[in-house]
C-alpha beads as a LAMMPS data file, in Angstrom:
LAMMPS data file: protein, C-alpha beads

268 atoms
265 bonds

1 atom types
1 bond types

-500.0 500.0 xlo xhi
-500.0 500.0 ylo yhi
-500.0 500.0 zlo zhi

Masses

1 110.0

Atoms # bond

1 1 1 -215.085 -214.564 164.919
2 1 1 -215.414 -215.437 168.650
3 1 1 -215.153 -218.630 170.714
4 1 1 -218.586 -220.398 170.970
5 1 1 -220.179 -222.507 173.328
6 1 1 -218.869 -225.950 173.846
7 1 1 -218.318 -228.860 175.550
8 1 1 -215.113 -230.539 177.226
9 1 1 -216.355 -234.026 176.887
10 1 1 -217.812 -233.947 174.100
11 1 1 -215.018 -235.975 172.178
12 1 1 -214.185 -238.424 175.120
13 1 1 -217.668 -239.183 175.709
14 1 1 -218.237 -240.600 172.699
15 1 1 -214.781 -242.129 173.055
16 1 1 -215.573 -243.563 175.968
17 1 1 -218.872 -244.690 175.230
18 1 1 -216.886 -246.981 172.563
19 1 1 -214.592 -248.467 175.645
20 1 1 -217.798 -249.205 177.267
21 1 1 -219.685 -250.834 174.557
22 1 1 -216.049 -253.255 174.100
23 1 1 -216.050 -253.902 177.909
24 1 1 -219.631 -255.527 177.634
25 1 1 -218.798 -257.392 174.627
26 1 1 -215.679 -259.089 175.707
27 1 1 -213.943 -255.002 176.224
28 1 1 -214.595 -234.591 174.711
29 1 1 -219.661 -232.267 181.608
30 1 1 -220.399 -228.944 179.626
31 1 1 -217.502 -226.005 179.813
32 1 1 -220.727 -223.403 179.779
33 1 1 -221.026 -220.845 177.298
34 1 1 -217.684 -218.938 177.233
35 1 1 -217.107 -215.051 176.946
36 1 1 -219.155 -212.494 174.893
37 1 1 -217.325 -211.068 171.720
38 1 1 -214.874 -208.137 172.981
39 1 1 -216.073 -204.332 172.903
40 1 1 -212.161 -203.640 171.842
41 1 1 -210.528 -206.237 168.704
42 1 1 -208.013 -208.484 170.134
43 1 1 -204.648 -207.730 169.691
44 1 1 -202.367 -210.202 171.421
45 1 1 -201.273 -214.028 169.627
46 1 1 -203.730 -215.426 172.322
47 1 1 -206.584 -213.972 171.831
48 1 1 -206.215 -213.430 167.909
49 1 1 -205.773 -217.622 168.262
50 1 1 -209.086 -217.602 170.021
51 1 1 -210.779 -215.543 167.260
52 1 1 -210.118 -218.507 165.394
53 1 1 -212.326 -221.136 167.051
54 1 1 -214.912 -221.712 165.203
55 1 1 -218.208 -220.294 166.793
56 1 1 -221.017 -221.674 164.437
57 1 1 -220.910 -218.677 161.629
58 1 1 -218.643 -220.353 159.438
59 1 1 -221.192 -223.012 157.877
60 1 1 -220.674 -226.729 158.401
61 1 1 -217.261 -228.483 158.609
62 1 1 -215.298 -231.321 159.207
63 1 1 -213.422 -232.613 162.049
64 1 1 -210.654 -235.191 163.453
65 1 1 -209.067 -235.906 166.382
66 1 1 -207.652 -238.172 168.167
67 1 1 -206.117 -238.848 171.829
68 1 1 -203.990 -241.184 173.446
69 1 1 -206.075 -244.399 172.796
70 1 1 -208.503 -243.427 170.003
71 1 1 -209.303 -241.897 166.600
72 1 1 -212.547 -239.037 166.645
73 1 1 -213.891 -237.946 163.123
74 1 1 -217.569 -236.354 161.650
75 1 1 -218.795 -233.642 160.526
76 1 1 -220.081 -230.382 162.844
77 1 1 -223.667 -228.369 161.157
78 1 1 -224.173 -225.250 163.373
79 1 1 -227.859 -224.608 161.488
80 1 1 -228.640 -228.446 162.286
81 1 1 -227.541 -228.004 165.874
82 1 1 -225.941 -231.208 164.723
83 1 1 -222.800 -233.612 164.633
84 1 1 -222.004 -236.742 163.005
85 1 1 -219.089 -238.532 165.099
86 1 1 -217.327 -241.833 164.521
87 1 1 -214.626 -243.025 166.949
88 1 1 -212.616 -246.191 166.840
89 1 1 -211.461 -248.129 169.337
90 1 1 -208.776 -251.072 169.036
91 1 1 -209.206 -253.888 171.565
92 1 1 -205.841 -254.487 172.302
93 1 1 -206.644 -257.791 173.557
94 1 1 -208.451 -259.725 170.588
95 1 1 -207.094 -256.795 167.986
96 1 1 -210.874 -256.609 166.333
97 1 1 -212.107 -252.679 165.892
98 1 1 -215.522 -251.106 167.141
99 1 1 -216.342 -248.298 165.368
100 1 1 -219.355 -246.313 166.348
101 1 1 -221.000 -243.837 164.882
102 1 1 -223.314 -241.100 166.146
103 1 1 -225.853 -239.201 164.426
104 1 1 -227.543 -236.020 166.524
105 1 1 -230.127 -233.961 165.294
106 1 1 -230.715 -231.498 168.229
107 1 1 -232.496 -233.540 170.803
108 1 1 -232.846 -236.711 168.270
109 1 1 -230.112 -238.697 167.985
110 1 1 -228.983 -242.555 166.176
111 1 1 -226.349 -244.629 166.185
112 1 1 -224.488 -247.126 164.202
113 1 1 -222.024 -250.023 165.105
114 1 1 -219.367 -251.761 163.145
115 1 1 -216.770 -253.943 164.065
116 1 1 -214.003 -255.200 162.173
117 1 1 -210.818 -257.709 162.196
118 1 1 -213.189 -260.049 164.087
119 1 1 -211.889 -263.461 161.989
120 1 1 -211.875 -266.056 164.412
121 1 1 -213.859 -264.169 167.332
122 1 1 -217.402 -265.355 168.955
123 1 1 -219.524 -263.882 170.576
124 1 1 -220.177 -259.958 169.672
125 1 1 -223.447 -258.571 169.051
126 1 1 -225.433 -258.597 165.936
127 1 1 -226.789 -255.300 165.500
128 1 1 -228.422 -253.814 162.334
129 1 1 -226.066 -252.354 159.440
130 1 1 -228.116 -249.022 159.514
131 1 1 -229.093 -246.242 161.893
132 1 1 -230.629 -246.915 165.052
133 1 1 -233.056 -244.484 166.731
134 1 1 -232.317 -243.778 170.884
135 1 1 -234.905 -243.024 173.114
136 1 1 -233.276 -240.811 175.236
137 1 1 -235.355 -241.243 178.138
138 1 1 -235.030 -244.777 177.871
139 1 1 -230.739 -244.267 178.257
140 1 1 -230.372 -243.961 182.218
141 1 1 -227.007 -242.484 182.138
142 1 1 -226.693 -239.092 180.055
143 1 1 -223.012 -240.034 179.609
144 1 1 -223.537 -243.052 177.772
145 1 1 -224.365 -240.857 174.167
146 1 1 -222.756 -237.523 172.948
147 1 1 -224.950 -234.259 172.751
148 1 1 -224.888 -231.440 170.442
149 1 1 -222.810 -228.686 173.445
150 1 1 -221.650 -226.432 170.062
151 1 1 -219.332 -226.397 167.600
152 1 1 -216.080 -226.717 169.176
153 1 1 -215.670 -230.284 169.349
154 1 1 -212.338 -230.941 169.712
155 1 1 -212.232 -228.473 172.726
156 1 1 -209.954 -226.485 170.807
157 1 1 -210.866 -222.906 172.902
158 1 1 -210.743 -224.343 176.742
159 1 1 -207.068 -225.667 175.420
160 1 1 -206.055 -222.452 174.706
161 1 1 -207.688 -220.637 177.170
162 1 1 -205.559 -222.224 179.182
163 1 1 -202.538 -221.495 177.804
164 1 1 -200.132 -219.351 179.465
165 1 1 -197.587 -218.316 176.766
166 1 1 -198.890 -218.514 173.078
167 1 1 -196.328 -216.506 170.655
168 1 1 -196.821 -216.150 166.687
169 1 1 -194.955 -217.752 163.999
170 1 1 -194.544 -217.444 160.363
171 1 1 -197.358 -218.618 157.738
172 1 1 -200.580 -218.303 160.619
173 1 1 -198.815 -220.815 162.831
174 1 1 -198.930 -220.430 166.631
175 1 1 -197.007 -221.979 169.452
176 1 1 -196.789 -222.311 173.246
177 1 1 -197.377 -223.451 176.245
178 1 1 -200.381 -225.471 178.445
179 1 1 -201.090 -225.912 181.735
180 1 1 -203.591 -228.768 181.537
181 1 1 -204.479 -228.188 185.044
182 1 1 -206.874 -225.998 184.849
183 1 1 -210.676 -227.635 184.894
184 1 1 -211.706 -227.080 181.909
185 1 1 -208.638 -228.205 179.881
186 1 1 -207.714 -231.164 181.934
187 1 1 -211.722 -232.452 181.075
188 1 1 -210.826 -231.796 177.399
189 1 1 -207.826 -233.856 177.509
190 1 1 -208.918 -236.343 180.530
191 1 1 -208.397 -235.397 183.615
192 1 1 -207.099 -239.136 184.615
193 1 1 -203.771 -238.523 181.848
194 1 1 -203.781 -234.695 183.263
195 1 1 -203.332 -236.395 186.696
196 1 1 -200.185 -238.952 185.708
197 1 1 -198.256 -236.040 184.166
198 1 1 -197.781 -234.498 187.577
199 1 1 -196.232 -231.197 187.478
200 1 1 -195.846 -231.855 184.214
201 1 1 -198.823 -230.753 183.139
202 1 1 -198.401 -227.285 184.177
203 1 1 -195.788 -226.721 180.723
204 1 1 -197.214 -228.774 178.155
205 1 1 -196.384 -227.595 174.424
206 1 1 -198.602 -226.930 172.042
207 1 1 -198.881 -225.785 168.119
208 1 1 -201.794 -224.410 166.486
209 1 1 -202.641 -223.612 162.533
210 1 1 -205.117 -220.951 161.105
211 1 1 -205.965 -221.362 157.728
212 1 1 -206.224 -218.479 155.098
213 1 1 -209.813 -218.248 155.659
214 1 1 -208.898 -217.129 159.542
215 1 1 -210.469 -219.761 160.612
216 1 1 -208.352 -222.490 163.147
217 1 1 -207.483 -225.467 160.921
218 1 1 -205.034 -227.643 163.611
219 1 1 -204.570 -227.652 167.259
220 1 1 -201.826 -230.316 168.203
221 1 1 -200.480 -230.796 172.016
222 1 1 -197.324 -232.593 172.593
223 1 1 -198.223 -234.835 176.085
224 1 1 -194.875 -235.704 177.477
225 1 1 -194.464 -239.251 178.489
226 1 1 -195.249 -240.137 182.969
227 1 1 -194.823 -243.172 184.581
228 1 1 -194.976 -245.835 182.772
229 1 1 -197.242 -244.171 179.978
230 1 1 -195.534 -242.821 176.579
231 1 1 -195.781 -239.527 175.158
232 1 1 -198.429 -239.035 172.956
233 1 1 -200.105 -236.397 170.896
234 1 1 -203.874 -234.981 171.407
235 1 1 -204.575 -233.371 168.035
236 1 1 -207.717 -231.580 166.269
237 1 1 -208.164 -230.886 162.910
238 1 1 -211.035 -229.056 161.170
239 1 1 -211.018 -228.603 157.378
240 1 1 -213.815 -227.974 154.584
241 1 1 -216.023 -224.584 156.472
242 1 1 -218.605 -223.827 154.685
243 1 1 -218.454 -226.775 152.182
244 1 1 -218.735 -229.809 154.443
245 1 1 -222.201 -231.510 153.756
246 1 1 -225.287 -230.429 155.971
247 1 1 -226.938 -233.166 158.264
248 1 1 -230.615 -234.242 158.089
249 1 1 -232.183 -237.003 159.629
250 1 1 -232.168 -240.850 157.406
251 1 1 -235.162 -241.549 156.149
252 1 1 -236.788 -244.552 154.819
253 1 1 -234.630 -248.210 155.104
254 1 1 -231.376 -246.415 156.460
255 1 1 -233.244 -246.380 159.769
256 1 1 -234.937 -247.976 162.451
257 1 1 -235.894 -247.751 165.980
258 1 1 -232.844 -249.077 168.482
259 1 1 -233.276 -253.088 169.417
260 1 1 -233.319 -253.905 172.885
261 1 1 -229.842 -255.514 172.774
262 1 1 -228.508 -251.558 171.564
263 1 1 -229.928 -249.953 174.483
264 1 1 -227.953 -253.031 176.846
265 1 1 -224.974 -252.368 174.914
266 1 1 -225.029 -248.501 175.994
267 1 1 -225.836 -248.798 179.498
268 1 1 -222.997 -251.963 180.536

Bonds

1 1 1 2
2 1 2 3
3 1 3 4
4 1 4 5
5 1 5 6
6 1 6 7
7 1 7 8
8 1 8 9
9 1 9 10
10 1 10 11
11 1 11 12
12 1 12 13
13 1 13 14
14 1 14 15
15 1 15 16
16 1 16 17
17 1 17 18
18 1 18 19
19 1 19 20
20 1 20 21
21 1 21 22
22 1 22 23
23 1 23 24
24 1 24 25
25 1 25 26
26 1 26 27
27 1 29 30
28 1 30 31
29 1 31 32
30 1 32 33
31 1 33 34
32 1 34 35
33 1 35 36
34 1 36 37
35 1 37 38
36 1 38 39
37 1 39 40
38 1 40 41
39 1 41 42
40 1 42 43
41 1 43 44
42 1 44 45
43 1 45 46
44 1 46 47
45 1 47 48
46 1 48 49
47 1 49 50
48 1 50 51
49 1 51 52
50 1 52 53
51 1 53 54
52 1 54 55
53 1 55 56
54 1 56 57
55 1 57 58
56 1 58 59
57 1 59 60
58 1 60 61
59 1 61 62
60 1 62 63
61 1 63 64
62 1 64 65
63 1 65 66
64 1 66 67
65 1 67 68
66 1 68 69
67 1 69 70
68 1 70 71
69 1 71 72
70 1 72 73
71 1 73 74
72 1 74 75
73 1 75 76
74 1 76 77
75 1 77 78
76 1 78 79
77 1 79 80
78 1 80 81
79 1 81 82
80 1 82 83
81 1 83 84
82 1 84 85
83 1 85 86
84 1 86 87
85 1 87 88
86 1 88 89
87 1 89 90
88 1 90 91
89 1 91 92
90 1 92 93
91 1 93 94
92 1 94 95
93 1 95 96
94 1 96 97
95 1 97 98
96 1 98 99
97 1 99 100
98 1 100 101
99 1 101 102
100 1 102 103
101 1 103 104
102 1 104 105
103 1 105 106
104 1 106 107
105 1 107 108
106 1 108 109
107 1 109 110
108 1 110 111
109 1 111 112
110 1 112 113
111 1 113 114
112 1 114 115
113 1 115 116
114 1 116 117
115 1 117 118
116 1 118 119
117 1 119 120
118 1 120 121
119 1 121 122
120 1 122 123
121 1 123 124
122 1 124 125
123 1 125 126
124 1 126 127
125 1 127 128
126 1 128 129
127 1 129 130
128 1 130 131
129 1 131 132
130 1 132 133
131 1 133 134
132 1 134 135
133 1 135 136
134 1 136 137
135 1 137 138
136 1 138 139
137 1 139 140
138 1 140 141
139 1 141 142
140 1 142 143
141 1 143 144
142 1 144 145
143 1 145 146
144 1 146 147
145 1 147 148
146 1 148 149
147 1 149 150
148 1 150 151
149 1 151 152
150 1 152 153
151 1 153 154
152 1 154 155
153 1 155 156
154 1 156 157
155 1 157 158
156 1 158 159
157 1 159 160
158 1 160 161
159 1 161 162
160 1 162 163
161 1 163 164
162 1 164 165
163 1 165 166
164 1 166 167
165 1 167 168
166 1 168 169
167 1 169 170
168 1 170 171
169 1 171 172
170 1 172 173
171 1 173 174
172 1 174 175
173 1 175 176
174 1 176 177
175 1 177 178
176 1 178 179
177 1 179 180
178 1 180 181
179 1 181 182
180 1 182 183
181 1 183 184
182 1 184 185
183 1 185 186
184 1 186 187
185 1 187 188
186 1 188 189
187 1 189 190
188 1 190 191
189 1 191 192
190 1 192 193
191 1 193 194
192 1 194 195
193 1 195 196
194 1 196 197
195 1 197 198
196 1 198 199
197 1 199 200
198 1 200 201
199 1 201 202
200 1 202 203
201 1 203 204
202 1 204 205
203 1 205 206
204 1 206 207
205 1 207 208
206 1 208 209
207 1 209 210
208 1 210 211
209 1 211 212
210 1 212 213
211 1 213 214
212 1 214 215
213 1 215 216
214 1 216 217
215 1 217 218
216 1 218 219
217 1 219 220
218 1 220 221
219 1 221 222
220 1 222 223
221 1 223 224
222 1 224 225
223 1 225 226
224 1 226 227
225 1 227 228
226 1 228 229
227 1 229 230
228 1 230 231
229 1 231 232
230 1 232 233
231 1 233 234
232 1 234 235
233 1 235 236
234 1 236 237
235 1 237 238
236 1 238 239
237 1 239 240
238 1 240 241
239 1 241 242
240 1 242 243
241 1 243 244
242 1 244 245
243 1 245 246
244 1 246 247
245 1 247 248
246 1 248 249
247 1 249 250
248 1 250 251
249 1 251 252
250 1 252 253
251 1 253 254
252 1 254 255
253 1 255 256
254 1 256 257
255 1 257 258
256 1 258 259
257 1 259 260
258 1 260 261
259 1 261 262
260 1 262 263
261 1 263 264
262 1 264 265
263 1 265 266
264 1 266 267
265 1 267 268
């Protein structure tokens, strides 16, 4: 198995697309495709890590992750060319929870938006409890809703790319070292947090887990704390190949086209 396409926003897009939608209410650019399978069969804990990745053969799975402010979690269908992503965001101001959901479908994609622990609050939109259709040429900044950039959503491969020791343990477990600074892993992480860690960043630790199957099942990096900000933990998880449920478009009352008041939402 090699490393597939993917996309180093992919997760914090939709992450931050959540931060957006609670700024107006109150409140992981594409890594390219990345290298052809190997004439030769790696041989070295790096790049037998890499073979790991998941690269769209293994059927459709599930996913989590999370970051220093937020909680990521769906379900990836390489045949679909399709995710389903929640993320939740905590307004640490008024303590309510958005959590939004995306649905994408290839080049169709819908969205759903819940919030919770709002007792006591005015104000927030009404939205409908069911998926609502975008237009995505009516959405003026591509930013503002994830895409389907392959199967690596939780950036797993640029991490380790960009790793510059990576040594194997017992029972398919993998450790090492980061250095966030290069592009594409400093997108996957944020580049803003890459920036506060100051030289830092250059030896950041990591673990990783491959399952029986041989396929990568954790990827956890241990941020140290800068500055004023605490250390915290960027972690992916995928779980269930093969046996996660396949992704097809609603149909009937679980959908509808986007209200106005959606679109306004998206785009601040």
């Amino acid at each position: 198995m090699t490393q597939a396409p993917g996309s180093a926003g992919t997760i914090r897009r939709a992450v931050g697309t959540v931060a957006a939608v609670l700024a107006a209410t109150t409140l992981l650019g594409g890594c390219g495709p990345k290298s052809e399978p190997a004439a030769e069969p790696r041989t070295s804990p790096k790049e037998a890590l890499l073979d790991a990745v998941p690269d769209g053969t293994e059927g459709p799975f599930r996913f989590s992750g999370k970051d220093a402010t937020s909680d990521l979690s769906g379900v990836v269908d390489p045949e679909a060319k399709g995710i389903d992503l929640t993320a939740a965001v905590k307004d640490p101001e008024h303590g309510f929870t958005t959590r939004m959901s995306f649905l994408v479908l290839q080049e169709r994609i819908w969205m759903k938006v819940k919030f919770t622990g709002t007792e006591g609050l005015t104000g927030l939109p009404k939205l409908p409890n069911r998926w609502m259709e975008l237009d995505r040429a009516r959405l003026t900044d591509p930013d503002t809703t994830p895409t389907y950039e392959g199967v690596d959503i939780g950036n797993a491969g640029p991490i380790i790319e960009a790793a510059t020791t990576v040594e194997e343990k017992s029972d398919r477990t993998y450790a090492g070292v980061v250095d966030l600074t290069r592009s594409e892993a400093a997108e996957a992480v944020g580049e803003e947090e890459v920036a506060a860690l100051g030289e830092a960043a250059r030896q950041v630790p990591f673990t990783a887990v491959v399952g029986p199957d041989g396929n990568l099942a954790s990827l956890t990096l241990d941020v140290p704390a800068a500055g004023k900000a605490k250390a915290w933990a960027y972690v992916v998880k995928y779980v269930d190949y093969g046996s996660a449920p396949k992704l097809a478009a609603p149909s009937g009352n679980a959908a509808q086209p986007a209200p106005k008041l959606a679109y306004e939402m998206l785009m601040g």
